[in-house]
C-alpha positions as CSV (number, residue, x, y, z in Angstrom):
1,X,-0.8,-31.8,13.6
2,X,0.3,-28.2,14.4
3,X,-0.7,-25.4,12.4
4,X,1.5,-22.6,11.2
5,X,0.1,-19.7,11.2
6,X,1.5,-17.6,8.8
7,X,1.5,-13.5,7.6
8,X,-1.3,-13.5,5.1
9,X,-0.5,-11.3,2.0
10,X,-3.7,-8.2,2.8
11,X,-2.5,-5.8,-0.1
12,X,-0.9,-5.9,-3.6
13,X,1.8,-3.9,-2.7
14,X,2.5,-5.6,0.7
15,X,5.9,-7.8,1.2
16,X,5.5,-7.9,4.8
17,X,3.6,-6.6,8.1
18,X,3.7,-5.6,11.5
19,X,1.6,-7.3,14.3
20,X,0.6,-4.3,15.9
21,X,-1.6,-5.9,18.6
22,X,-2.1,-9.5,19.4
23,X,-5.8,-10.4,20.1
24,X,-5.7,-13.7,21.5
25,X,-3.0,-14.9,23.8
26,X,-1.1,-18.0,24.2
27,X,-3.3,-20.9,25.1
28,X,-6.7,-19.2,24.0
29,X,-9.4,-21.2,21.9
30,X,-9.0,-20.1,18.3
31,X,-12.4,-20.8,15.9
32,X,-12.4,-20.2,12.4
33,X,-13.0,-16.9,11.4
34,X,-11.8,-14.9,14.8
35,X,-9.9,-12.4,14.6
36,X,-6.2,-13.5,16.1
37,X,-4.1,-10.1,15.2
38,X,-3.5,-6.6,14.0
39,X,-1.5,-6.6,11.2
40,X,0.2,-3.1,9.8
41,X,0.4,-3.0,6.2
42,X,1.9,-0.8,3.7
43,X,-1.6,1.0,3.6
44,X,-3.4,0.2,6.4
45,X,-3.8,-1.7,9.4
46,X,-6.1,-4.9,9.6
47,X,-7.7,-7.7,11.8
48,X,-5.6,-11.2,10.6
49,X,-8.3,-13.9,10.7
50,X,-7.8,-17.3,11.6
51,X,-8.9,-20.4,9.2
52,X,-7.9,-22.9,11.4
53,X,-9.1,-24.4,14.7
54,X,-7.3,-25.0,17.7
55,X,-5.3,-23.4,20.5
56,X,-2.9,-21.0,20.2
57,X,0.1,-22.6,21.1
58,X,2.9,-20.5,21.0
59,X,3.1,-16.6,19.3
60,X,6.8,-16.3,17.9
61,X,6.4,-12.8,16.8
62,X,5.8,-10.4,19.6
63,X,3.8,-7.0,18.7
64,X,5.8,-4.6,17.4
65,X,7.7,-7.1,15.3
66,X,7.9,-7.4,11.4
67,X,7.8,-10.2,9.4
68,X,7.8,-11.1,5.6
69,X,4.6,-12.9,3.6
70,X,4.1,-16.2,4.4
71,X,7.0,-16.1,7.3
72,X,5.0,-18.0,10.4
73,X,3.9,-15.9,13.6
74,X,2.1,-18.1,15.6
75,X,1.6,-21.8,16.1
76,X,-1.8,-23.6,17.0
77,X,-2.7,-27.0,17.9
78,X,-5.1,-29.6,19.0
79,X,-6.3,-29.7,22.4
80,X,-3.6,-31.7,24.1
81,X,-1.0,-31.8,21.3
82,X,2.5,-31.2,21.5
83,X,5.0,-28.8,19.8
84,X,7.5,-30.7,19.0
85,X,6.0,-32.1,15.3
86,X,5.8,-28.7,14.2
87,X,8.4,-26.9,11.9
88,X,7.6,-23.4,13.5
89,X,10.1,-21.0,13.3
90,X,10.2,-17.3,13.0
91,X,11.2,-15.7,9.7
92,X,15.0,-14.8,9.6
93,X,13.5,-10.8,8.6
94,X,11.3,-10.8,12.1
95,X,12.6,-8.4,14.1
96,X,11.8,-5.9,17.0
97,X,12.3,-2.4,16.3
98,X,14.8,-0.9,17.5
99,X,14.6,1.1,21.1
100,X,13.7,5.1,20.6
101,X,17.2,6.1,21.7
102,X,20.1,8.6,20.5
103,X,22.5,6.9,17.5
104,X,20.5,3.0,18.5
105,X,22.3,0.3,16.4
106,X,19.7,-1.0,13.9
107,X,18.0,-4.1,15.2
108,X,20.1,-7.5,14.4
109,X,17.9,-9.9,12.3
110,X,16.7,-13.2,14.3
111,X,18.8,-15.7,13.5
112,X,17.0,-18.9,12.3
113,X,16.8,-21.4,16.6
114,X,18.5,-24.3,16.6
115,X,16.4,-27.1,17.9
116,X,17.3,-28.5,21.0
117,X,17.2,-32.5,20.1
118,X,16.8,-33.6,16.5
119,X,13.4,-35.1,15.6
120,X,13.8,-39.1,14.7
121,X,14.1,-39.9,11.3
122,X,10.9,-40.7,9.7
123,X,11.1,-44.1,7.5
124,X,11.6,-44.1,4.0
125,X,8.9,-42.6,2.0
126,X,8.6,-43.5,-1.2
127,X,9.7,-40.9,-4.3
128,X,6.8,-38.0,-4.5
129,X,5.2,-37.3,-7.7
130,X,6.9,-33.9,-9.3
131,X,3.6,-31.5,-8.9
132,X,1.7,-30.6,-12.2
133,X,2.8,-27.5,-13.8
134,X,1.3,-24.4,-11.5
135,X,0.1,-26.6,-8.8
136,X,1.2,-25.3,-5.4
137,X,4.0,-27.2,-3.7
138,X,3.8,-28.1,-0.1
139,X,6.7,-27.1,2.3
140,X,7.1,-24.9,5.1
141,X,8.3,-21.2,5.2
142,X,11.9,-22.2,6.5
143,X,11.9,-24.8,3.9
144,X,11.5,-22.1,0.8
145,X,13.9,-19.5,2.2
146,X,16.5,-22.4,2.5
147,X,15.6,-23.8,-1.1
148,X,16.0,-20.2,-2.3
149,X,19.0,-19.1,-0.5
150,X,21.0,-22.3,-1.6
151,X,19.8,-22.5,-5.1
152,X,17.1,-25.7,-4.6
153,X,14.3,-26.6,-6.8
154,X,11.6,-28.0,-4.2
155,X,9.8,-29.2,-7.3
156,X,12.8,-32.3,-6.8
157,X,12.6,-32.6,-3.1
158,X,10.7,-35.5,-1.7
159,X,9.1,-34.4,1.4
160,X,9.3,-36.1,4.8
161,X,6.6,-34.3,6.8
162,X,2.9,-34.6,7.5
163,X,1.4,-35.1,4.0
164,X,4.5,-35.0,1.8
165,X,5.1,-31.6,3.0
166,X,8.9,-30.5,2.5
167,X,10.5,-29.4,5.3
168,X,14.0,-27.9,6.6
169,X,15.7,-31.1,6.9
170,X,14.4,-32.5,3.3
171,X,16.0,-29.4,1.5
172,X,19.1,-29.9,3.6
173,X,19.4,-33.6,2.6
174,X,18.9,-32.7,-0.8
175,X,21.1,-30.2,-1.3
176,X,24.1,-32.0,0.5
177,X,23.1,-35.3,-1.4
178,X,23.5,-33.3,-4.3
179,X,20.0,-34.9,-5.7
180,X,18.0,-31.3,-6.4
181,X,17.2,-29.7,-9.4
182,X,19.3,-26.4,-9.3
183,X,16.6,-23.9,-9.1
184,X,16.6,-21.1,-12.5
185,X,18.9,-18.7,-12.7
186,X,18.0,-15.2,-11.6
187,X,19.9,-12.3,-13.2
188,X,22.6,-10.5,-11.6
189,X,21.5,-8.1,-9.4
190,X,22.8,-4.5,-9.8
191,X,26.1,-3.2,-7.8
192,X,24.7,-1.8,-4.6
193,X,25.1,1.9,-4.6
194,X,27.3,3.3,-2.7
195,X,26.7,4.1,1.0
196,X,25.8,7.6,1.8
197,X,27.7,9.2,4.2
198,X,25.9,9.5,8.1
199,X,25.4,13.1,9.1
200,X,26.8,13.6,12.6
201,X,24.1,12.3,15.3
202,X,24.4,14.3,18.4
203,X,23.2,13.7,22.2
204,X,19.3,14.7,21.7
205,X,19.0,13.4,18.2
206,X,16.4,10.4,17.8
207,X,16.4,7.4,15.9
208,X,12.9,7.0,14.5
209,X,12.0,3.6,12.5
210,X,10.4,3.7,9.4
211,X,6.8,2.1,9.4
212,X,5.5,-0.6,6.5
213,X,3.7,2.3,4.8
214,X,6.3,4.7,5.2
215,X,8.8,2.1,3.4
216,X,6.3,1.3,0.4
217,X,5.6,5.4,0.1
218,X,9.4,6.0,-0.1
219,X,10.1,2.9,-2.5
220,X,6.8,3.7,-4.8
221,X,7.6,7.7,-5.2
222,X,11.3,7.3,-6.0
223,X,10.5,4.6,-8.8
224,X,8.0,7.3,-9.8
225,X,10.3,10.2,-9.7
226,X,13.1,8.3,-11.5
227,X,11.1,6.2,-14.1
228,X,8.4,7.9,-15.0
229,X,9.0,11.4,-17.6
230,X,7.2,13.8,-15.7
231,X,5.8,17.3,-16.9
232,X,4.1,20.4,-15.3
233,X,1.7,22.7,-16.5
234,X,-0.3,25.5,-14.0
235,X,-3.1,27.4,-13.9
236,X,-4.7,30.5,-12.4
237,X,-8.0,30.2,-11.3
238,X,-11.1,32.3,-10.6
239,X,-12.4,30.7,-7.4
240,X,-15.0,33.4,-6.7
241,X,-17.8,31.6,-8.8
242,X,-17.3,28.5,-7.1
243,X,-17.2,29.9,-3.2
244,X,-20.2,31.7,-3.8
245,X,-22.1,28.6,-5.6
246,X,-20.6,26.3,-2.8
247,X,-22.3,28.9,-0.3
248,X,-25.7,28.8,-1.7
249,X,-25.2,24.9,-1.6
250,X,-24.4,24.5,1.5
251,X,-26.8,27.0,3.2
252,X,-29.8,24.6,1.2
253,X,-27.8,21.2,2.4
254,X,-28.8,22.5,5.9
255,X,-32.0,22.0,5.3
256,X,-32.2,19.2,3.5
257,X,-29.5,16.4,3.8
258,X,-27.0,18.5,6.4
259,X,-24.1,17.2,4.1
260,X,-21.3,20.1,4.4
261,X,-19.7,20.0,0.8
262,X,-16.1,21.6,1.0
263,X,-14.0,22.8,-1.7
264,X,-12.5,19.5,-2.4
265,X,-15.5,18.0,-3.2
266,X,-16.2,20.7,-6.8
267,X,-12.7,20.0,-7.5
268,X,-12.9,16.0,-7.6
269,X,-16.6,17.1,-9.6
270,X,-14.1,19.1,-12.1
271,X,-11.4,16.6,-12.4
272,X,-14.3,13.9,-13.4
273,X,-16.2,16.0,-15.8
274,X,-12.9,17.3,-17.3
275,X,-11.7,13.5,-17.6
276,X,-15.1,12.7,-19.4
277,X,-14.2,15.4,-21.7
278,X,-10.1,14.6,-22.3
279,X,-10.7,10.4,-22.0
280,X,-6.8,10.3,-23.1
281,X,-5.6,11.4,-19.7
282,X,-8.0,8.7,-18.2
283,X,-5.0,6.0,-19.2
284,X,-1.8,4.5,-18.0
285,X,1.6,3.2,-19.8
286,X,1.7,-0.6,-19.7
287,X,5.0,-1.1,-21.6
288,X,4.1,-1.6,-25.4
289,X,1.2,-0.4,-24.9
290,X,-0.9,2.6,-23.1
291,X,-4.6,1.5,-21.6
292,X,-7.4,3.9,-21.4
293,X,-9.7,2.9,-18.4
294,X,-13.1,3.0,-19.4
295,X,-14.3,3.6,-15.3
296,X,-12.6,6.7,-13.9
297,X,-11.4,6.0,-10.7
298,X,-10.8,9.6,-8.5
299,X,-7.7,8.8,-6.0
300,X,-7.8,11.2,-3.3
301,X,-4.4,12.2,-1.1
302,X,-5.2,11.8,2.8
303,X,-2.6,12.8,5.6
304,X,-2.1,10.4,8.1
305,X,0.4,10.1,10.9
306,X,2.5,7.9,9.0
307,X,2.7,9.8,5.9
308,X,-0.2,9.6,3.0
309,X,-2.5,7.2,1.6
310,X,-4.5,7.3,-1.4
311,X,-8.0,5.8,-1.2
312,X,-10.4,5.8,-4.1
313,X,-13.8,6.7,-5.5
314,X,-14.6,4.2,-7.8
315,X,-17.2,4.6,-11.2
316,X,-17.1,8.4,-9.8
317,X,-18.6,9.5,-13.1
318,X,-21.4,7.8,-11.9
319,X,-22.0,9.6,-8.7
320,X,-23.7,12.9,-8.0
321,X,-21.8,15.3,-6.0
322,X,-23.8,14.7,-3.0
323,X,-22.3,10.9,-3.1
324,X,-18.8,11.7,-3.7
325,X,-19.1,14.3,-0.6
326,X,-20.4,11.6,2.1
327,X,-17.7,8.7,0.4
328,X,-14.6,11.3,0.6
329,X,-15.6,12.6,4.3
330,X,-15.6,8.5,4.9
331,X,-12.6,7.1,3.4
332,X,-10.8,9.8,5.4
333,X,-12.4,9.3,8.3
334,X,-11.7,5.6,8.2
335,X,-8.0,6.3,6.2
336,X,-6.6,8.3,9.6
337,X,-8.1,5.3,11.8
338,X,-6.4,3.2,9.3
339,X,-9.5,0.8,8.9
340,X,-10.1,1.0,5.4
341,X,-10.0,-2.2,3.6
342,X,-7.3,-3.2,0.8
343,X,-9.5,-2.9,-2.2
344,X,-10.4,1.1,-1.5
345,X,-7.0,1.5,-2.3
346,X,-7.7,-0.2,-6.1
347,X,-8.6,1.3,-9.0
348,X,-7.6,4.6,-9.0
349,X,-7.3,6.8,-12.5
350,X,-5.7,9.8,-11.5
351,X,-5.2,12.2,-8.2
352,X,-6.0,14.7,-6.3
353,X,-3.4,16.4,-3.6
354,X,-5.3,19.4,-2.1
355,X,-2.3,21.5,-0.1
356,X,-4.8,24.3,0.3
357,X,-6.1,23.8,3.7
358,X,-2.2,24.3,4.8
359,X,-1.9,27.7,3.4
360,X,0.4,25.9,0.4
361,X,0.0,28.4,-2.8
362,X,1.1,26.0,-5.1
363,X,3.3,22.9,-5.6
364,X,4.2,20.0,-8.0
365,X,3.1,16.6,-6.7
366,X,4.8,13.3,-7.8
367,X,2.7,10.9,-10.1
368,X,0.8,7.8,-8.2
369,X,1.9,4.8,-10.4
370,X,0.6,3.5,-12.5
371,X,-1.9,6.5,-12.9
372,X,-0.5,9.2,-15.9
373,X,-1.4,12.2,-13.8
374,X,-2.0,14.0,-10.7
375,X,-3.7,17.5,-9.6
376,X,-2.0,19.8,-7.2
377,X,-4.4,22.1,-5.7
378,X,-3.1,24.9,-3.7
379,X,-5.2,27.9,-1.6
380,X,-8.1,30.0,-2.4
381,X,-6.0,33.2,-1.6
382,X,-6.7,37.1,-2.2
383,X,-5.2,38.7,-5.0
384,X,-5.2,42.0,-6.7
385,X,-6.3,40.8,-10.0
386,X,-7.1,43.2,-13.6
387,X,-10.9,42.8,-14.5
388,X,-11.7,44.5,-18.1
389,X,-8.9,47.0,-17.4
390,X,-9.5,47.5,-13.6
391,X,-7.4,46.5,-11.1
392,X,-9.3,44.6,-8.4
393,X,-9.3,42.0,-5.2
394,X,-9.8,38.6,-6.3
395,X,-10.0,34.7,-4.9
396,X,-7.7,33.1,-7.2
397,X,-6.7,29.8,-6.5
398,X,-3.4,27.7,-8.6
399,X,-3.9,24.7,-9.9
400,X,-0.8,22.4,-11.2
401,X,-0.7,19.2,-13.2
402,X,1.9,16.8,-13.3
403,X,1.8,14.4,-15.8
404,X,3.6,11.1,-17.2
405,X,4.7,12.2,-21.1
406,X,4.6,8.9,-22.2
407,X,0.8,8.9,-21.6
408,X,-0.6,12.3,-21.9
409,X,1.1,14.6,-24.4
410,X,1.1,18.7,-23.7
411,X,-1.8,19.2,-25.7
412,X,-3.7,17.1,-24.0
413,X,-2.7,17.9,-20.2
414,X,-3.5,21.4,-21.3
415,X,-6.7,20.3,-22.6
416,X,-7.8,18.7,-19.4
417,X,-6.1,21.2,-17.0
418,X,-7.8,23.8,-19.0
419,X,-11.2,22.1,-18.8
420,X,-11.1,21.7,-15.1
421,X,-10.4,25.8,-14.9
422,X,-13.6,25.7,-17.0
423,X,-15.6,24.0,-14.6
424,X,-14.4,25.5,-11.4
425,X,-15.3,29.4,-13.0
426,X,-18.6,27.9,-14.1
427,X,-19.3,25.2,-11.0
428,X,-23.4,25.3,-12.2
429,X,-22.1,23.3,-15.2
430,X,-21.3,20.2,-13.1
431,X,-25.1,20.4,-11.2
432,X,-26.3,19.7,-14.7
């Protein structure tokens, strides 16, 4: 029997993918376990395994096209089988982007094929067995879109197709025959708001299609920004103590291990001492409730071409400096290459954003749900600065916290913001 093979689900927040690159081609032998495609995600982009056997029949979306969970993008069968028992139809949301061209229309979704001779009816079979409550019902792709879109319970749809699996034409059937339990009622969805009005394209302008991750980061930061109270509170910092202690470290680590520790790494040290210290920020809102996270979880902000990505060192308090050096250099090494693997996005606590390295003074960075807070850490710049009455040239650097008030209270963002300035003027405290 022909096999669908479908967009696996490769991240929590992931509703569809991109085949970026197809590694086998039509009429290759597939094994279990090779790798069949390059799938973009909202976070990364990974190798798509197979779990089946076979040859790959037919690929019905091309690279470059998207396509939501579960919707099928290739077919594979037996050696010698035909395609015509198989249900395989690309996802109605599958779509090409559009062409890189002045004002392009956006791309028009792919209309569900219409076979080209019906399949013969299959004899009577006799009344399935309602599934037990939770167990998984069988029926193809097409099948639940049409069951959704027209309202149909597949829990009463007898299937027709290999193994009592429900297909296109059972929900059809069902749904004119009037037999299907109406599926629960969703609530109303809100009025769309209303369409903003196009700015004026002109002759050189360019139309450029927003990426899986770029969607997710521009859907995850405005729920942030418009559902989550945030707060700001800065600091002024005395980053002389910490350059010069980061130059004795380094000039030793030459010697030793040859590990290069930059500033980033004493301020992800700070933030998890100071969070040690102030276990109230270490916490998230959960509705009725707030949970403090016993693990603390250091996500750290990495620039990538397609915007930003937040991988994380998990049980840092648990990690010398040296280890949290080598991990960061390789979650953004990997992060850029966009290799890293779904769960290195997990578990994160809180954040760092480090704008220094761009000449950025200071700035107020958006809260990573469902973390409570996030550190904006801005340039180690010169300053004429007043030490015991003496005006003098200093390395100050500004810190900023934002923070979610239904979580972390002034006080206490103070107290940890404070306690990471404590750190950072004292940097032989977090050796110890």
């Amino acid at each position: 029997m022909p096999i669908n093979l479908e967009m696996p689900k490769l991240s929590d927040t992931m509703t569809e993918g991109t085949v970026v690159r197809w590694l086998k081609k039509e009429g290759d032998q597939i094994e279990i376990g090779d790798e069949v495609a390059e799938i973009e995600t909202d976070k990364a982009t990974m190798a798509m395994e197979a779990f089946d056997e076979g040859i790959l029949a037919k690929i019905l979306i091309p690279e470059g096209g998207k396509a939501a969970i579960g919707s099928v993008l290739a077919v594979i069968t037996a050696e010698g089988e035909s395609l015509d028992a198989a249900e395989a139809t690309p996802a109605p949301t599958a779509a090409m982007p559009a062409a890189a061209a002045p004002a392009a229309a956006p791309s028009s979704p792919v209309s569900d094929p219409v076979p080209a001779a019906a399949a013969p009816v299959a004899p009577a079979a006799p009344a399935a067995t309602p599934p037990a409550s939770g167990e998984r019902i069988k029926s193809s792709p097409l099948a639940r879109k049409i069951a959704a879109d027209q309202g149909v319970d597949l829990a009463g749809v007898t299937g027709t197709g290999p193994g009592g699996r429900i297909v296109k034409a059972d929900v059809v059937a069902a749904s004119k025959a009037g037999t299907a339990t109406p599926a629960a009622g969703k609530p109303a969805s809100p009025a769309p708001a209303p369409a903003a009005i196009a700015p004026t394209v002109g002759a050189g302008d360019q139309r450029v299609e927003l990426s899986s991750m770029r969607r997710i980061i521009a859907d995850r930061l405005l729920t942030s920004k418009t559902t989550i109270p945030h707060f700001y509170l800065h600091l002024e910092v005395d980053a002389a103590p910490l350059m010069a202690i980061r130059k004795q470290v380094n000039a030793q680590a030459e010697v030793t291990h040859g590990n290069k520790y930059t500033v980033n790494d004493f301020i992800l040290k700070s933030v998890i001492n100071a969070l040690q210290a102030v276990p109230a920020a270490n916490a998230s809102f959960n509705g009725d409730h707030i949970v403090q996270f016993e693990q603390i979880g250091i996500a750290v902000a990495v620039a990538i071409d397609d915007g930003l990505v937040t991988p994380v060192v998990k049980n840092a308090a648990a990690k010398s400096l040296l280890q949290i050096s080598k991990e960061v250099k390789d979650l953004a090494t990997r992060a850029r290459d966009k290799k890293l693997k779904p769960d290195e996005f997990d578990g994160g606590t809180i954040t760092v954003s480090n704008l220094g390295a761009y000449g950025i003074e200071s700035f107020d960075a958006i809260i990573n749900p469902p973390q409570a807070a996030i550190l904006s850490v801005g340039a180690i710049l010169e300053k004429p600065v007043v030490v015991d009455g003496q005006l003098t040239i200093g390395l100050r650097m500004n810190l900023g916290l934002s923070c979610d008030h239904r979580v972390v209270d002034g006080a206490v963002g103070a107290q940890l913001l404070g306690q990471i300035k404590k750190l950072l003027e004292n940097p032989a405290l977090m050796l110890v």
